[in-house]
C-alpha positions in Angstrom: 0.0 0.0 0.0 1.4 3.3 -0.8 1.3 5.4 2.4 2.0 8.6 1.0 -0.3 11.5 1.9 -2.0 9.2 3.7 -3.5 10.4 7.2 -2.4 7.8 9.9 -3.5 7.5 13.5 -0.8 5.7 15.8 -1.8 5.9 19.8 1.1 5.9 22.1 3.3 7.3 19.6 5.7 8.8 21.8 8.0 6.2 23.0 8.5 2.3 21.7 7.3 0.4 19.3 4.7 3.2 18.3 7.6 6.0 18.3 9.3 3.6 15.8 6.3 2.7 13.3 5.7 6.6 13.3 9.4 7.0 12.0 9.5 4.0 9.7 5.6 5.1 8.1 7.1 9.5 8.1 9.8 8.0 5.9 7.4 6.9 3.6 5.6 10.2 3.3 2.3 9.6 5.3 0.8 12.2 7.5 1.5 11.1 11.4 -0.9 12.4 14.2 0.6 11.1 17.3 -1.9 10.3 19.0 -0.6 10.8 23.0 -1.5 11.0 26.3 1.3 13.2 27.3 2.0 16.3 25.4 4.9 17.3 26.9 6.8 13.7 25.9 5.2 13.6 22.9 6.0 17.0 21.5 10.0 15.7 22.4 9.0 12.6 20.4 7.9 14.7 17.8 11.2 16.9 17.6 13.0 14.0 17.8 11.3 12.2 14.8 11.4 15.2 12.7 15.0 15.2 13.5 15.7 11.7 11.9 13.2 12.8 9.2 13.0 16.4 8.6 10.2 16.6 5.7 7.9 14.8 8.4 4.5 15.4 8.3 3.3 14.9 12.3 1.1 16.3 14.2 0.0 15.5 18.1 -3.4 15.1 19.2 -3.5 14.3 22.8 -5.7 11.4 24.3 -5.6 8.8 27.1 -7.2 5.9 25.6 -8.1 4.7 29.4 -10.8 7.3 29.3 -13.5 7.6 27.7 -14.1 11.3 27.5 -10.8 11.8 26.1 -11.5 9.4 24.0 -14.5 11.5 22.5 -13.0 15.2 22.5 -9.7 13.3 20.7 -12.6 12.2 18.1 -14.0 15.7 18.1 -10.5 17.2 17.3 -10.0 15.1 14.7 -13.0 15.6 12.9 -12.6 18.7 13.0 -8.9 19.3 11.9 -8.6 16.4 9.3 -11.9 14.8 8.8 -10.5 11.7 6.6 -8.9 8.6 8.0 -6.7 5.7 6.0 -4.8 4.1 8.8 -5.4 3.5 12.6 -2.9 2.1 14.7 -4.3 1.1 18.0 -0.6 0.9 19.9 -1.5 2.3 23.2 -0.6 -0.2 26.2 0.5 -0.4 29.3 2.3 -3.0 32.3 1.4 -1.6 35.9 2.0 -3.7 39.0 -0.9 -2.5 41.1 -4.6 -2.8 40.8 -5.7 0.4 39.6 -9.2 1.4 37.5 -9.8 3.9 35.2 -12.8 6.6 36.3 -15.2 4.3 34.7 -14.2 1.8 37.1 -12.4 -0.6 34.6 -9.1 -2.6 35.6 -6.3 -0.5 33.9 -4.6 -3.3 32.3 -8.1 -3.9 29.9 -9.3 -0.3 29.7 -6.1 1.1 28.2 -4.9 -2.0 26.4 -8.2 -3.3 24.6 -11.3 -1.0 25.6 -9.9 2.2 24.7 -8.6 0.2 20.9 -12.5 -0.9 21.3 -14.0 2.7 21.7 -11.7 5.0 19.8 -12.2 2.7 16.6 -15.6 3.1 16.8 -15.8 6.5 17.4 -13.7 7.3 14.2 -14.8 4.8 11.8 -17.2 7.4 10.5 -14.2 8.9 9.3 -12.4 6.1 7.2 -12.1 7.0 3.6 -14.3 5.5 1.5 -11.3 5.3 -1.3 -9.0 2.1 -0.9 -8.7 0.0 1.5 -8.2 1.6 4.8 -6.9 -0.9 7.7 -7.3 -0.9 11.6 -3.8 -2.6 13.1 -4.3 -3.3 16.5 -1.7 -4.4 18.2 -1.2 -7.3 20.4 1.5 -9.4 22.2 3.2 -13.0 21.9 2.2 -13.1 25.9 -1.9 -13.4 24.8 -0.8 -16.8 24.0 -0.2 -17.8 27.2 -3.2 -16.7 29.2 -7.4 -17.0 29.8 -9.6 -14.7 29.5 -12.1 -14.6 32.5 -15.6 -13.3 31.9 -17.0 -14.0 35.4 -14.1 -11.2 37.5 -13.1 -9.0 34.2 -12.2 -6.1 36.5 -10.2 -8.7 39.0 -13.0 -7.9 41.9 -12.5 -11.6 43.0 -8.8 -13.3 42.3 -5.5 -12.1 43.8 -4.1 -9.9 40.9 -1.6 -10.5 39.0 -0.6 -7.9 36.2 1.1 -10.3 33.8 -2.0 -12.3 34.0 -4.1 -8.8 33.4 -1.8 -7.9 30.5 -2.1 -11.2 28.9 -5.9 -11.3 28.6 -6.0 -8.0 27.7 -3.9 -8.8 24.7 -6.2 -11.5 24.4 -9.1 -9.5 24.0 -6.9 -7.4 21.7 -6.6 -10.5 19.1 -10.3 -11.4 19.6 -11.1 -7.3 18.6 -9.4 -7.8 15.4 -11.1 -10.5 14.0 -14.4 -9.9 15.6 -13.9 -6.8 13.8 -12.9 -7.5 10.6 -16.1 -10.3 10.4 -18.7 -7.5 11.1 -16.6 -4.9 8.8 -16.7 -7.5 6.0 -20.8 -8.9 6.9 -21.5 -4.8 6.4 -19.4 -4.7 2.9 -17.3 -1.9 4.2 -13.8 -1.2 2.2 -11.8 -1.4 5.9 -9.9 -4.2 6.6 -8.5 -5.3 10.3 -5.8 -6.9 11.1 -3.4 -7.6 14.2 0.6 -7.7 14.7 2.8 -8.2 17.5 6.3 -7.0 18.4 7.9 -10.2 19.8 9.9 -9.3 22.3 11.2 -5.7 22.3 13.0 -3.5 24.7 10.9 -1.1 24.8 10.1 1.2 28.4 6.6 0.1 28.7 7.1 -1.8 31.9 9.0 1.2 33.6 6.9 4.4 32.5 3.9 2.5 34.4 5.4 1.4 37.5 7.4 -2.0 37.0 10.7 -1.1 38.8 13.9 -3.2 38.3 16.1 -4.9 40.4 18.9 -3.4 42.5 21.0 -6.0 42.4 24.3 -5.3 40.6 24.3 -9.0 38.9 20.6 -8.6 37.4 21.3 -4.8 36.8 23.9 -6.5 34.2 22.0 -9.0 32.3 19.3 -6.4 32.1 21.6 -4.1 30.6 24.2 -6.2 28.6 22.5 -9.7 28.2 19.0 -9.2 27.1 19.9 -6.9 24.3 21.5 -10.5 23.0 18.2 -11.8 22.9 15.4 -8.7 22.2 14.8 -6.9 19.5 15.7 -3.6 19.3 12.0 -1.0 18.5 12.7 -0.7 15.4 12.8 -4.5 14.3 10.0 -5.0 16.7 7.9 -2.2 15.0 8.4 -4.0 11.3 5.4 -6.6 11.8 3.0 -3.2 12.4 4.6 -1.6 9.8 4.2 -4.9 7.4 0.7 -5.1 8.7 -0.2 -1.7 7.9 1.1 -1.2 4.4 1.9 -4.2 2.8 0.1 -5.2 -0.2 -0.7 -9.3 0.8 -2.1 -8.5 4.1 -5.9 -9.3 4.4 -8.7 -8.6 6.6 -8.2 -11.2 10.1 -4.6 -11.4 9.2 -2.3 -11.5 12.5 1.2 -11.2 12.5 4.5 -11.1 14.7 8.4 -12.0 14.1 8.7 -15.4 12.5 11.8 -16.0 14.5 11.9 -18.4 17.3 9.2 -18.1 20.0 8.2 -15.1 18.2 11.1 -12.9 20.0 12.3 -11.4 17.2 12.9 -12.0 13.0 11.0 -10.7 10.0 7.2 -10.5 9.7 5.1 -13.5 9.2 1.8 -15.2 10.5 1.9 -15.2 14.1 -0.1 -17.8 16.3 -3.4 -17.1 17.9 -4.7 -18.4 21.3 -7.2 -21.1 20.9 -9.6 -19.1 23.2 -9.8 -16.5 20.8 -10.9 -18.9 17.7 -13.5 -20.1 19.7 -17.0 -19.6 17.0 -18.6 -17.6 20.6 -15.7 -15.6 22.3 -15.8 -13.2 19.3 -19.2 -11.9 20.2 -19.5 -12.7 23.9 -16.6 -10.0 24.2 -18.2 -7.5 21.7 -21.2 -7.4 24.0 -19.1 -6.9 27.1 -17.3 -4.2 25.5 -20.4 -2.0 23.9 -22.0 -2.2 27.6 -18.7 -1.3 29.2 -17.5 1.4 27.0 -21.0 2.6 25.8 -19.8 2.6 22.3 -21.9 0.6 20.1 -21.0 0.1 16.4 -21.4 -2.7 14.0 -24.0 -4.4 15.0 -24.7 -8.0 13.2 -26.8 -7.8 10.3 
């Protein structure tokens, strides 16, 4: 897909994985709106990536995807200052240690994760072009593999928490999103495609701007410094499977993809593997419905 002059949303395009898909997708001419919750970092992102490219189109809009009311004055804005979408990213995400909600009451992990992708994609799909074939890259995480999503205590009101468990089924939920997505886009005939990617294993900061500290010992201090740069990707190789997946001309609508290296750490794009719970005929629309009451966004419905 040629990405030139075309308008691309990325959330949490400050820092990361989304800093480095809005520098790979600038080089290729598209207009960026960094879509961020903190304007302060993300105007230095933005000086920064006009730095490494310096005919960069980008723009910030702030928003924090955990809430929905900035959820809906970010829509407003947009509307109002561009009025045409081609690509969203839905990159946003988060790690935290502690049990914390968002105003709404919803565990952190979910509402900033997968319920904010949930809302803010249906809040601007009005605003797709209707030329093309305009995508929605969500993405997710090689650790939804290895957990269960739980209906019955989706805020974690009941069991001990555990916030790699909370990150992992909201990741989960993320992969269920894209295809629940793509099968009502494509039941309604619409031109927008959705697809998912993952980064593998990057090292990135998201565990230590939300509150993961490391250890002080002078040993683990080391490997963290000198060793697992051996084994992770560096952002930009983790950001190529959201690049691939947002511009690249074989993807197709349900599509999901990572690094096809071992374990999904690291490597060049390909198909990534999906948790079984998530291909499951009912999950799909069991968590659609959960999501419109929880959000109060409703969009799509089944014909």
């Amino acid at each position: 897909m040629d990405t030139n002059h075309k308008t691309i949303v990325i959330t949490g395009a400050n820092s990361g994985i989304g800093y480095q898909v809005a520098c790979q997708l600038a080089l290729q001419g598209a207009h960026i709106v960094m879509a961020c919750r903190n304007p302060d970092k993300a105007k230095q992102a933005q000086q920064e990536l006009i730095d490494q490219v310096p005919d960069a189109n980008v723009c910030i809009l702030v928003v924090d995807v955990s809430e929905p009311a900035s959820i809906a004055e970010f829509t407003q804005h947009f509307a109002k200052r561009f009025g045409s979408l081609d690509i969203l990213i839905n990159n946003a995400g988060i790690v935290a240690p502690r049990l914390t909600h968002n105003s709404a009451g919803h565990e952190l992990h979910l509402a900033t994760n997968y319920l904010g992708s949930f809302a803010l994609t249906g809040s601007l799909l009005p605003y797709f072009s209707k030329q093309g074939s305009p995508r929605i890259v969500n993405v997710g995480s090689v650790a939804h593999r290895f957990g269960k999503f739980d209906f019955s205590d989706i805020n974690w009101e009941q069991q001990k928490f555990n916030h790699w468990k909370a990150y992992a089924r909201s990741k989960i939920a993320v992969a269920a999103f894209t295809l629940e997505l793509n099968r009502r886009l494509k039941q309604q005939g619409s031109n927008i495609v959705s697809v998912g990617a993952h980064p593998g294993l990057a090292a990135t900061d998201i565990g230590q701007k939300t509150g993961v500290t490391t250890a002080k010992n002078r040993f683990v201090q080391w490997y963290q410094d000198k060793m697992v740069a051996w084994v992770v990707a560096h952002p930009a190789d983790g950001a190529l499977p959201i690049v691939h997946a947002a511009t690249d001309e074989t993807v197709q609508g349900g599509d999901y993809y990572g690094p096809n290296g071992l374990f999904e750490i690291k490597g060049k794009p390909g198909k990534a593997r999906i948790n079984s719970q998530v291909l499951a005929a009912d999950f799909g629309p069991q968590l659609w419905a959960v999501s419109e009451s929880m959000t109060g966004v409703s969009y799509l419905s089944p014909l």
